[in-house]
C-alpha positions in Angstrom: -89.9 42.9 -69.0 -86.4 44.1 -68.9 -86.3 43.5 -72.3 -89.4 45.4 -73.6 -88.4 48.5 -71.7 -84.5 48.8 -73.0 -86.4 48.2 -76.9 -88.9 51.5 -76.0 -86.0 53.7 -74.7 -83.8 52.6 -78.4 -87.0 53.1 -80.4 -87.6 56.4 -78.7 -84.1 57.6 -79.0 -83.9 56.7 -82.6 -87.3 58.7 -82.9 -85.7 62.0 -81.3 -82.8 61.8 -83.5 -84.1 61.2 -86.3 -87.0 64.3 -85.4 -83.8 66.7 -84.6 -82.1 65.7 -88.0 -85.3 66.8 -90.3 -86.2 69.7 -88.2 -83.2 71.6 -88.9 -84.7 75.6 -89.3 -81.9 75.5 -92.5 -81.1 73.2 -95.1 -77.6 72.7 -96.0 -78.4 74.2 -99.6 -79.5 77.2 -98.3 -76.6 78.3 -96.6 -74.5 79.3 -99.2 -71.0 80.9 -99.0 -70.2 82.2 -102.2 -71.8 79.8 -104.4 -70.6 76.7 -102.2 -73.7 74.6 -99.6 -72.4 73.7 -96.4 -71.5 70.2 -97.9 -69.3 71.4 -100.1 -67.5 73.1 -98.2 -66.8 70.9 -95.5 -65.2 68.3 -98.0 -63.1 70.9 -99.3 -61.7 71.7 -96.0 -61.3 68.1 -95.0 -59.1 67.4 -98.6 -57.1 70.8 -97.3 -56.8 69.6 -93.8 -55.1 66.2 -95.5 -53.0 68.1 -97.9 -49.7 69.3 -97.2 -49.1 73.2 -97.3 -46.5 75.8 -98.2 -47.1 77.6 -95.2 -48.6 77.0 -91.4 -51.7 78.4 -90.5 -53.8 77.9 -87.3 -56.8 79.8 -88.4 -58.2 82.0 -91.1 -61.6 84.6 -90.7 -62.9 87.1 -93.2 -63.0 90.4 -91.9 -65.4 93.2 -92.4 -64.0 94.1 -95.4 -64.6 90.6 -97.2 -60.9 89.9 -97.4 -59.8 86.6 -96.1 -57.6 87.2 -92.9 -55.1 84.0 -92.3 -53.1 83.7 -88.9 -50.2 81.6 -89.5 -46.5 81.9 -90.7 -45.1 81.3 -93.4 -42.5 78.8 -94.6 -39.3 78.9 -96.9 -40.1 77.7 -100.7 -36.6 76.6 -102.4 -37.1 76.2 -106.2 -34.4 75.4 -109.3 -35.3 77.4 -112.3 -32.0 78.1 -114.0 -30.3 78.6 -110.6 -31.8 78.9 -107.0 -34.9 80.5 -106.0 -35.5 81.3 -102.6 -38.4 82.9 -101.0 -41.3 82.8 -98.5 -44.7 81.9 -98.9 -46.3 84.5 -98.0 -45.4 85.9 -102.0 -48.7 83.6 -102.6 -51.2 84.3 -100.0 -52.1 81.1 -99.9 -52.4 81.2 -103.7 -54.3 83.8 -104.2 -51.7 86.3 -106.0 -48.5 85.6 -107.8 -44.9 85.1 -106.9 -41.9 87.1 -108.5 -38.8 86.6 -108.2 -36.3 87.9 -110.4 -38.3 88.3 -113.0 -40.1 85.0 -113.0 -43.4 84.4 -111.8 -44.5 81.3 -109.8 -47.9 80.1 -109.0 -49.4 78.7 -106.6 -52.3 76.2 -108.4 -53.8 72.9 -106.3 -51.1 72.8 -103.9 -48.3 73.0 -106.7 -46.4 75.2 -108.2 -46.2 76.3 -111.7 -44.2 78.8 -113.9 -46.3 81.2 -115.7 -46.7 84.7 -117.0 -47.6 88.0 -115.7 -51.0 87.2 -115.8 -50.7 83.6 -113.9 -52.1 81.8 -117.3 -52.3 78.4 -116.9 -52.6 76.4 -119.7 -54.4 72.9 -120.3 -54.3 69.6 -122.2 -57.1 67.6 -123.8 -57.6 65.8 -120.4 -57.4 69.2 -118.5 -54.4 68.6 -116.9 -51.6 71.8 -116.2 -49.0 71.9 -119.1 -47.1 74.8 -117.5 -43.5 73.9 -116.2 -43.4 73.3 -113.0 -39.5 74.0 -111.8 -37.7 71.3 -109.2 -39.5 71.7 -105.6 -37.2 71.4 -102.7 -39.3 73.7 -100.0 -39.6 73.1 -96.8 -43.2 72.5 -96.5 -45.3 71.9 -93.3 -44.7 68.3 -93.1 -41.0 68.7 -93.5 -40.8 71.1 -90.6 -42.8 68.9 -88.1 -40.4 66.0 -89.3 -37.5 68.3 -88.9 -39.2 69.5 -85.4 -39.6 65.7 -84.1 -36.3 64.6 -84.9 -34.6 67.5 -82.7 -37.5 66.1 -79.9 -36.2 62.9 -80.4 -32.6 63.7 -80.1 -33.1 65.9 -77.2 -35.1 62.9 -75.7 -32.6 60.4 -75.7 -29.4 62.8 -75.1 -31.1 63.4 -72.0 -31.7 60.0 -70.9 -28.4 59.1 -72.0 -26.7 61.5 -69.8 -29.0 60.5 -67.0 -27.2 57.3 -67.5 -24.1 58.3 -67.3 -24.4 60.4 -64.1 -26.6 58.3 -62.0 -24.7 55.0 -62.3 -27.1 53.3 -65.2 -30.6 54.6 -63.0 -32.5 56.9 -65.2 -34.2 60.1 -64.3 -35.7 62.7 -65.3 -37.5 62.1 -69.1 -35.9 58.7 -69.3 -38.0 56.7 -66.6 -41.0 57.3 -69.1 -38.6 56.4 -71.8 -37.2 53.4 -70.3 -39.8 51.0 -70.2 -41.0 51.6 -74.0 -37.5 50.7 -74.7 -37.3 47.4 -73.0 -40.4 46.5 -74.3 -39.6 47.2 -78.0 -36.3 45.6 -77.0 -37.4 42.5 -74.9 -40.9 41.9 -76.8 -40.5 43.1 -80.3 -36.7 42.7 -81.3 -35.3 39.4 -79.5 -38.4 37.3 -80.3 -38.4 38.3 -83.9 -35.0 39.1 -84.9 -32.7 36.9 -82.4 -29.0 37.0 -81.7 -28.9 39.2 -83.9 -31.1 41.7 -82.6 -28.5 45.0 -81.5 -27.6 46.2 -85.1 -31.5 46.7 -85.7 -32.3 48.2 -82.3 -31.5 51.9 -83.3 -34.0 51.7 -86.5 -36.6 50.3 -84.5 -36.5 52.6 -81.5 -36.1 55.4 -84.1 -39.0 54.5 -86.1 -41.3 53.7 -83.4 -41.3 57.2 -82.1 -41.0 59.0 -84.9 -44.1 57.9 -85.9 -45.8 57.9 -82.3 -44.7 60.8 -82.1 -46.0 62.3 -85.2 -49.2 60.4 -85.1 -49.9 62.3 -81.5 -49.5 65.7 -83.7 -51.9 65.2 -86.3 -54.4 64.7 -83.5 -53.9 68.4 -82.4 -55.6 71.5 -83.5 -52.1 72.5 -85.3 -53.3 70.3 -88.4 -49.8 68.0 -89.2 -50.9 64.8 -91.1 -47.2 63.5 -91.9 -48.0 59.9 -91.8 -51.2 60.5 -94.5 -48.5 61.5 -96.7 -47.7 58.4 -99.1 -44.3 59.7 -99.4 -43.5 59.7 -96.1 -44.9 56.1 -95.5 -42.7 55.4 -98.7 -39.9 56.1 -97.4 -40.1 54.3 -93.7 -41.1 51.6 -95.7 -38.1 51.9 -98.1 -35.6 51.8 -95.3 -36.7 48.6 -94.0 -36.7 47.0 -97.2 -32.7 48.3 -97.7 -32.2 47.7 -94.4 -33.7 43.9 -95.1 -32.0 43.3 -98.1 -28.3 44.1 -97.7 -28.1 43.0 -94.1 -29.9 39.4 -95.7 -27.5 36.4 -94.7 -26.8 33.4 -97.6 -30.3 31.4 -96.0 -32.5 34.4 -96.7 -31.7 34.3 -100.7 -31.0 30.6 -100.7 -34.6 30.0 -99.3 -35.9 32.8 -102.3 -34.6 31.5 -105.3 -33.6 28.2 -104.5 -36.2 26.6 -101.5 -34.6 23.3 -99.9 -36.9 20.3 -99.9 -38.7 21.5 -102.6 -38.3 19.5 -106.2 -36.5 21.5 -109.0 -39.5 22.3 -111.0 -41.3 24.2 -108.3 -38.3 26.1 -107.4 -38.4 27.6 -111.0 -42.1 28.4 -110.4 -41.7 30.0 -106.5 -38.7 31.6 -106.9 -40.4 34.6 -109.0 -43.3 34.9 -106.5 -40.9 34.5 -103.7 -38.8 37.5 -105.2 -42.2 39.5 -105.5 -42.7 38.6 -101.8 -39.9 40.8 -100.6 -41.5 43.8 -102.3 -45.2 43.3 -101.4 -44.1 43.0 -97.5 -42.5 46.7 -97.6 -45.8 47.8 -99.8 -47.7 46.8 -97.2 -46.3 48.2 -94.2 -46.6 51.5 -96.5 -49.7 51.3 -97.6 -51.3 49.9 -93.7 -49.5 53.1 -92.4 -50.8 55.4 -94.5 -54.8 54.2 -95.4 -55.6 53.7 -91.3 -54.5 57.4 -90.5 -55.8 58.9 -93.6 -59.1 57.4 -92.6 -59.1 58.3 -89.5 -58.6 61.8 -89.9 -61.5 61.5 -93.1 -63.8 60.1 -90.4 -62.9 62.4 -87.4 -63.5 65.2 -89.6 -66.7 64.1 -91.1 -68.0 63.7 -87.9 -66.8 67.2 -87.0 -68.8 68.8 -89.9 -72.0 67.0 -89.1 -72.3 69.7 -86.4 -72.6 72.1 -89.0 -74.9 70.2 -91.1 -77.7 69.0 -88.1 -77.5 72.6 -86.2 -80.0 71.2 -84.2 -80.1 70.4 -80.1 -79.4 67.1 -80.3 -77.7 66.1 -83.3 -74.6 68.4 -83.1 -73.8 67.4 -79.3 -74.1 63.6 -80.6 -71.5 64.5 -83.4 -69.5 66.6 -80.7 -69.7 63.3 -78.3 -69.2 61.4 -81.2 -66.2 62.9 -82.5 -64.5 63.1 -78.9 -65.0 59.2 -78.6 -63.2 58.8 -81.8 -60.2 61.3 -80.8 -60.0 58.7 -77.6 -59.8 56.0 -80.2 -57.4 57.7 -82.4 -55.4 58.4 -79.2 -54.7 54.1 -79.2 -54.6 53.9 -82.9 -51.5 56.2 -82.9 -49.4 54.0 -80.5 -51.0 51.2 -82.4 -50.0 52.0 -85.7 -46.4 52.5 -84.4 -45.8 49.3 -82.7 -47.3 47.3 -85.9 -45.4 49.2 -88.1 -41.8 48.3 -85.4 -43.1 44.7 -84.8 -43.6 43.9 -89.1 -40.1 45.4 -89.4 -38.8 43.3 -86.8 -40.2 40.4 -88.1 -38.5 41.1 -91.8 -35.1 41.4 -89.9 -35.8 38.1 -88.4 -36.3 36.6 -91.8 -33.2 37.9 -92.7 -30.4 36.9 -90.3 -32.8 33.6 -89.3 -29.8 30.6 -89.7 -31.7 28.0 -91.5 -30.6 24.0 -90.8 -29.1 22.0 -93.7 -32.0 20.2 -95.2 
């Protein structure tokens, strides 16, 4: 009976949802902005919610007047085109005019920036691709000042707690009693199982990177729009420590058990030891590439869900998307955390594999 009743509720819910979604009073097709359906639009402002930026902005409106009104600030762009180049963003509105400086002009085209004329010509190859020159890029975009920002958090963090130290006999206060514990776990449950004896010269790198990108991961969940971590290069370049930081601290065992496995007959080793070798490049890959596909999709998804309000309009569909889209900011909260401690604990574990001290076979 139970049984029969919870199958009409689900059949009738389903039936309301599905009554709210096709009697929407507008189509998405027929609300066009400039040109654009509501579809459209919403997947261009997800891709420029993933991008990086030359500039920060919290919100943009068009005023009365049809100009587009952005609230923001703008950032320092640093180019070398036969010598320094210095100036702020806001030459581009947000790549809608041209730069000059000194008598070149700079333009601002799919989040890059070429050299061009007067006009802002930009020219094209067969495949439709930019042949303008595009001059060496050393700005400090948004992502660069949010990593900037959370290193100075991180170093006031732990200055702090380190002081608290030092005046209150070893008994921490202040910021570091919610510090303390996440360091003795990633001490007593992620380095010394994984790494060993051995496990204090990695101990700064893992603290380090585990907050960083906690850290960072709990900003791009904000309204302010950060998404350093959904940057390959970033996730490149955690990922390139640990593999440095893997291979030059690597004892005798480490290589001897890559190129030259004991117990294993002479043949073999000539076959293994190539897809050994490849083995200590795919385990960095991954660690870059698990870093930065979960919180690119997450932010895809959230953001989908988002722009369903805009596409149902209707009184039951949007709050689903609404309650929808809260559920998966909860989630997101634990993938953050989560992404850092896998990221700290594979790390560890290719530190261990390192330094491990092997018995003679």
């Amino acid at each position: 009976m139970y049984r029969h009743k919870l199958l009409r509720t689900i059949t009738l819910f389903l039936l309301l949802v599905t009554f709210s979604i096709n009697a929407k009073t507008d189509s998405p097709k027929e609300q066009d902005h400039g040109g654009k359906d509501i579809k459209t639009e919403i997947k261009e402002y997800i891709n420029h919610h993933l991008l990086d930026s030359y500039d920060f902005s919290l919100y943009s409106y068009t005023n009365d007047d049809g100009e587009h009104v952005y609230i923001g600030a703008p950032l320092p762009v640093i180019l070398w085109d036969g010598g320094l180049k210095v100036f702020l963003s806001s030459k581009f509105h947000h790549g809608e005019t041209l730069a000059e400086v000194e008598g070149n002009y700079y333009k601002l085209y799919h989040n890059k920036i070429y050299k061009t004329d007067a006009a802002g010509t930009i020219n094209y190859d067969e495949a439709h691709h930019p042949t303008n020159t595009k001059p060496l890029d050393f700005s400090i975009t948004k992502n660069i000042t949010f990593i900037f920002l959370v290193g100075l958090l991180m170093f006031f963090m732990f200055s702090r707690m380190a002081k608290s130290y030092q005046k209150n006999n070893l008994m921490p206060k202040g910021i570091g009693r919610l510090l303390e514990p996440i360091v003795i776990y990633i001490r007593d449950d992620i380095a010394i199982p994984n790494i060993g004896k051995h496990y204090k010269k990695y101990m700064s790198y893992l603290l380090t990177v585990f907050f960083f990108v906690w850290i960072i991961n709990l900003l791009g969940l904000t309204p302010l729009g950060v998404n350093v971590t959904n940057n390959i290069a970033v996730t490149f370049s955690l990922a390139l420590i640990t593999y440095f930081l893997t291979t030059f601290t690597a004892n005798k065992n480490y290589w001897k058990h890559i190129f030259w496995m004991p117990g294993v007959p002479g043949p073999m080793k000539i076959i293994l030891a190539p897809i050994e070798l490849l083995g200590t490049i795919i385990k960095p890959f991954s660690l870059m590439i698990r870093l930065y596909a979960n919180i690119t999709a997450g932010h895809i998804v959230l953001m989908s869900i988002i722009g369903l309000m805009f596409i149902f309009k209707s009184w039951i569909g949007s709050p689903l998307s609404f309650g929808l889209a809260m559920a998966l900011a909860l989630l997101e909260l634990l993938v953050a955390a989560l992404q850092a401690y896998i990221f700290t604990m594979l790390s560890a574990l290719y530190f261990g594999m390192a330094v491990e001290e092997h018995d003679d076979h």
